[in-house]
C-alpha positions as CSV (number, residue, x, y, z in Angstrom):
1,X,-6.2,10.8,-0.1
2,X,-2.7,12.3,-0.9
3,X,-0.8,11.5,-4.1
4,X,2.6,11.0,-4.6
5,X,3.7,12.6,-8.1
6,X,7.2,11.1,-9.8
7,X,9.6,13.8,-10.6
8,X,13.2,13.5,-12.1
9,X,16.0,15.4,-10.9
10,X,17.4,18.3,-13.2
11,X,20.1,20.2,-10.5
12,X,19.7,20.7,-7.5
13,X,21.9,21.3,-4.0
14,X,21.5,19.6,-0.5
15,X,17.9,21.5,0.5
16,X,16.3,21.7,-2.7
17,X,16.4,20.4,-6.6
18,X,14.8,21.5,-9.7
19,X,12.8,18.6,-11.0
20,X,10.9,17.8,-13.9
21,X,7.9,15.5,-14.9
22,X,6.6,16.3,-18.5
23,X,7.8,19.4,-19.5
24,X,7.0,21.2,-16.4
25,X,9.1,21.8,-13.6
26,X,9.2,22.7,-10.0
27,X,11.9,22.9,-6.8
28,X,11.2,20.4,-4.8
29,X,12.3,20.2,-1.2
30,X,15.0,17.4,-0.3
31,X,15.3,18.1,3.4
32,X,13.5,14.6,4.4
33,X,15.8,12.5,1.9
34,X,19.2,14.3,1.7
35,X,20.8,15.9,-1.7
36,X,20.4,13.8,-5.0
37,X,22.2,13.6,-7.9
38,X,20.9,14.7,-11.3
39,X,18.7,11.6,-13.1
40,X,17.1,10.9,-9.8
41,X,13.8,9.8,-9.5
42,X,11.9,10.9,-6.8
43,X,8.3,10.7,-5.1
44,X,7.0,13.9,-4.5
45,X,3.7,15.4,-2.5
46,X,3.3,18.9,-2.0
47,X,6.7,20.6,-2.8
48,X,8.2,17.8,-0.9
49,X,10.5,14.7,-1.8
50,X,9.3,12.0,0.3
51,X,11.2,8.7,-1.5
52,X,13.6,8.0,-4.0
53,X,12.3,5.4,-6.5
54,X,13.8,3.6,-9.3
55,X,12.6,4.0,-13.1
56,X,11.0,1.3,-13.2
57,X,8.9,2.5,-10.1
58,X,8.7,5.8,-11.1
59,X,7.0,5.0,-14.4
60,X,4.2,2.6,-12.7
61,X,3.5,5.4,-10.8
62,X,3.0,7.5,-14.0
63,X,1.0,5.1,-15.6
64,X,-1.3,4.3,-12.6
65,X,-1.6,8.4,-12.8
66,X,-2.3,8.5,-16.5
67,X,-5.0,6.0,-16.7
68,X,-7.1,7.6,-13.4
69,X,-7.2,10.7,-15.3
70,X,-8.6,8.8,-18.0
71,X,-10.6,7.2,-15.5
72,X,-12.0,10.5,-14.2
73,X,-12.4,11.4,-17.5
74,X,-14.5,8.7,-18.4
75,X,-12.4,7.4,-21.0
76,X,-11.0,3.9,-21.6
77,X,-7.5,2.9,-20.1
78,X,-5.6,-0.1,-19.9
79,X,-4.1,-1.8,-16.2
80,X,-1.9,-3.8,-16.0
């Protein structure tokens, strides 16, 4: 199974951008979606952007991520 992680766009230039997703943050390659502006959410796998989402998107994607930690962890979590 791969999993697509949601990072924002900090800076960047047309082959890579810094981008960040809760405190930590990593260049991420943009060769398969072109250059992004800064605030940019993106789906990322592997060092790679893959799709640009909206925040909206981006943030069910967190959540979903949050609670199968929780999941894993054998803790309680809510789903919408």
């Amino acid at each position: 199974m791969c999993i697509g992680i949601p990072m924002r766009v900090i800076a960047g230039n047309e082959f890579v951008a810094e981008c960040e997703r809760h405190g930590e943050i990593a260049t991420i390659s943009l060769m398969l979606i072109g250059p992004q502006p800064a605030g940019t959410w993106l789906l990322t796998h592997l060092g790679s952007a893959i799709r640009v989402l909206d925040a909206v998107e981006a943030s069910a994607i967190d959540d979903a991520l949050a609670g199968l930690v929780k999941a894993v962890d054998g803790r309680e979590f809510e789903s919408n």
